[in-house]
PAMARBA-38125 format. One line per field, with one value per residue (C-alpha): residue in one letter; x, y, z. Coordinates in steps of 0.2 Angstrom, whole numbers. Example, Ala and Ser with C-alpha at 12.3 -4.5 7.8 and 13.67 -1.06 7.14 Angstrom:
BEGIN
vovex	(A	S)
X	(62	68)
Y	(-22	-5)
Z	(39	36)
This chain:
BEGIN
vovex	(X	X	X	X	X	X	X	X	X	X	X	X	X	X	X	X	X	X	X	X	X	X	X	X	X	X	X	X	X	X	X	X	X	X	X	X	X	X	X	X	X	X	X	X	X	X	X	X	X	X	X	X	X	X	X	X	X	X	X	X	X	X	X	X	X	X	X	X	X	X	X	X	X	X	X	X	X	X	X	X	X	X	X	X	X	X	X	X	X	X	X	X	X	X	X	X	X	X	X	X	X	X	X	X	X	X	X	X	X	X	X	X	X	X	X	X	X	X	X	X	X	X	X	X	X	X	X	X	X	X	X	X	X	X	X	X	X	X	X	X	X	X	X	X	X	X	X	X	X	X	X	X	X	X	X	X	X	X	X	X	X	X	X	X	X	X	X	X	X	X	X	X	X	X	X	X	X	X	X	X	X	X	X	X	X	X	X	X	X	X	X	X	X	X	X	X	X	X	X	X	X	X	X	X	X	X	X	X	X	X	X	X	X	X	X	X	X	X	X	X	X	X	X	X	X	X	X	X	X	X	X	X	X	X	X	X	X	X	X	X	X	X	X	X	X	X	X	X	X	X	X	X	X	X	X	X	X	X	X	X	X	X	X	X	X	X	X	X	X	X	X	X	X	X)
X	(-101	-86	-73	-72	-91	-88	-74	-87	-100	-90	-82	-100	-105	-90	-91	-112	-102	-88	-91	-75	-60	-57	-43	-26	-16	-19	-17	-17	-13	-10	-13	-10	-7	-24	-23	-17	-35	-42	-29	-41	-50	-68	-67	-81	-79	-88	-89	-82	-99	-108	-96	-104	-91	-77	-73	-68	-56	-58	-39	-39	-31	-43	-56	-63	-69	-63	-59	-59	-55	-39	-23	-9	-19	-21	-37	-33	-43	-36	-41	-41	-38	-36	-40	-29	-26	-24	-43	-48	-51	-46	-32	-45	-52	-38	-33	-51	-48	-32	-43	-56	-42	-38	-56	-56	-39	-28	-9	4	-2	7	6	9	11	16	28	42	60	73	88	97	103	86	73	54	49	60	51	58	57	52	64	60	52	50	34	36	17	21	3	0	-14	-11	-12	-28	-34	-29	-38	-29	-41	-33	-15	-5	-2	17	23	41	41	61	55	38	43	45	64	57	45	61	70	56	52	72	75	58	66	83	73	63	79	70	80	73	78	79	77	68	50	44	28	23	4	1	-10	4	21	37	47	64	71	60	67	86	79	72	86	97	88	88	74	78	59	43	23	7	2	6	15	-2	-7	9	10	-8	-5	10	-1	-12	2	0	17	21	29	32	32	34	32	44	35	44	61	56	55	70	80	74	67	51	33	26	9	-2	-4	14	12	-4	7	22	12	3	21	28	9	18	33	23	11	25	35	17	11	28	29	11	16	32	21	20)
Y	(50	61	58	73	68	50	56	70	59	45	58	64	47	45	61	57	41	50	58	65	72	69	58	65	49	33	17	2	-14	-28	-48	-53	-35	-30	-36	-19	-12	-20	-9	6	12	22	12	12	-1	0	-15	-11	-15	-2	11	23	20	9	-8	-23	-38	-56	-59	-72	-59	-43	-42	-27	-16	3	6	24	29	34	25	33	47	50	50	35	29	12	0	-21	-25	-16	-20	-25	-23	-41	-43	-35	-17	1	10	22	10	5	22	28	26	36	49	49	49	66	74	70	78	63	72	54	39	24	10	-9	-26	-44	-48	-57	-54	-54	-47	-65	-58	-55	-69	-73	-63	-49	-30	-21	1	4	17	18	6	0	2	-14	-16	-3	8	21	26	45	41	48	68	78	85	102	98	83	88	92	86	81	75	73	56	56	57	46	37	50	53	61	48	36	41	43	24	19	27	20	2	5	9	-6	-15	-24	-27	-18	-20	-6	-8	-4	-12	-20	-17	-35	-36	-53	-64	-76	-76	-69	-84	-87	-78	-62	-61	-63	-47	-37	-42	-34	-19	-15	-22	-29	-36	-41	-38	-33	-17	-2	8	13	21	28	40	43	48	58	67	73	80	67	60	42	30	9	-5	-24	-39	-52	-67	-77	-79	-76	-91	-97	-94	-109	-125	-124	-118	-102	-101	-87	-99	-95	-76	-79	-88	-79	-64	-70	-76	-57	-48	-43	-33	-29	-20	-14	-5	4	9	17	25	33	39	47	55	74)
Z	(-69	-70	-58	-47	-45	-38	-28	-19	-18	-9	0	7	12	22	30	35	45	54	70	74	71	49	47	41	39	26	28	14	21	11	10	26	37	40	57	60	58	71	86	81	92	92	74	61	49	34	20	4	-2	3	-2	-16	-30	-20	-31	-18	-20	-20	-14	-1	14	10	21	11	24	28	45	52	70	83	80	96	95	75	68	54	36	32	20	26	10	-10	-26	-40	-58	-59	-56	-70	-62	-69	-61	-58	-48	-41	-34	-32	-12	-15	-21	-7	5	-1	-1	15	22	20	21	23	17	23	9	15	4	3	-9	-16	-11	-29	-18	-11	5	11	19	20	36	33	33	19	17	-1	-6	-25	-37	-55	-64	-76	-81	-96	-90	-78	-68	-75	-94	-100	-98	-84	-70	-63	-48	-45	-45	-61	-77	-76	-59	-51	-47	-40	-20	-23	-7	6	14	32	33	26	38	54	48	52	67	77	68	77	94	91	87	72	56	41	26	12	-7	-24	-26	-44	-50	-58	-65	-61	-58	-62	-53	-62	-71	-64	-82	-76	-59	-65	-76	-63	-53	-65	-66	-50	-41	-23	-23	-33	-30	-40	-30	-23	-37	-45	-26	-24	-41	-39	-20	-26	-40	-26	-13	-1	6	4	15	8	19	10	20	9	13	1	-10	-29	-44	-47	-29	-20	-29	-23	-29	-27	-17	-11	6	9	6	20	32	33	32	47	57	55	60	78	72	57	68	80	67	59	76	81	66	66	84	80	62	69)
């Protein structure tokens, strides 16, 4: 099936479930952060399953369910959960919801994750604003022909991560008094953690922290017109900074510890979103 296709036909089935208002504001949560989903209200929540055309994950903190309905009195799409290039999907598939989002009116997209933190001065539980990244996985989810109907052929990736919604996302921090950390996020493929080497490398380059999502949503989200905002949950110091494993239970956990100001920062934000 030719994309444009999938994307209206998955776009249709949505639109036969909602009742309201269509939403103009995206939400991706990541391992951990779906909580958020369930402060919806009015919400239909649809299984990833019975989704025309939508992949789903087997990441342990992905529910895999869509969740549509009022957030502080924006009508919302988020996703409990996202797929991964690391399970073996396309990025087509990967950024598929990205695309429906679009069809259906989606204007800001709010992109969250769990990840590593490379930058020393910052600790497990800290909330970091993604204000640029690093695509090291060496593919993109544009390569391929070009669909003028999706958005163009060469993109200006230099404000990917939005600077009113930057800015919007510190001044409800500073309100809230919560600490948020800045800093450049890494696109690592996974499934396996980065080696101590590779983080002293990313470290150098420029990267204040280190995950396997997000960036293939943001250029794609970018490639439509849709503004982006980053949010990382750094629920654990990279290899090499502390002697001691790395386990996706910690990203769960500490994931879990921060849900509160998580939640807190998002739901301030999406009420200050004009």
């Amino acid at each position: 099936m030719h994309k444009i296709e999938a994307i209206n036909q998955t776009k249709e089935f949505l639109q036969s479930k909602i009742s309201g208002a269509k939403p103009t504001l995206g939400l991706i949560l990541g391992s951990g952060l779906g909580e958020l989903a369930n402060e919806i209200q009015n919400a239909i929540v649809i299984p990833y399953s019975d989704i025309p055309n939508f992949a789903s994950s087997e990441a342990v903190g992905h529910a895999n369910e869509l969740v549509i309905g009022d957030l502080n009195e924006k009508t919302v799409i988020a996703m409990k959960g996202r797929f991964h290039y690391y399970e073996g999907y396309s990025l087509d598939q990967v950024t598929f919801p990205v695309r429906v989002m679009k069809a259906l009116g989606v204007e800001k997209l709010i992109i969250t994750n769990s990840c590593g933190a490379v930058n020393e001065s910052f600790e497990p539980g800290d909330l970091m604003l993604i204000t640029d990244h690093l695509n090291l996985v060496s593919t993109n989810p544009l390569i391929g022909k070009n669909d003028d109907d999706l958005g163009p052929r060469f993109i200006d990736l230099s404000t990917v991560y939005n600077k009113d919604m930057r800015n919007l996302a510190r001044d409800v921090a500073n309100g809230q008094e919560l600490t948020l950390r800045e800093g450049v996020y890494t696109w690592w493929s996974g499934p396996a953690y980065e080696t101590p080497a590779e983080i002293r490398m990313i470290r150098t380059l420029g990267g204040d922290a280190v995950g396997m999502s997000t960036v293939p949503e943001a250029i794609v989200a970018t490639h439509a017109g849709i503004k982006v905002l980053g949010i990382s949950c750094l629920t654990n110091m990279a290899a090499g900074i502390l002697d001691q494993p790395l386990t996706h239970e910690e990203v769960i956990i500490t994931a879990g510890n921060v849900r509160s100001k998580f939640i807190s920062l998002v739901k301030g934000i999406i009420d200050s979103i004009d």
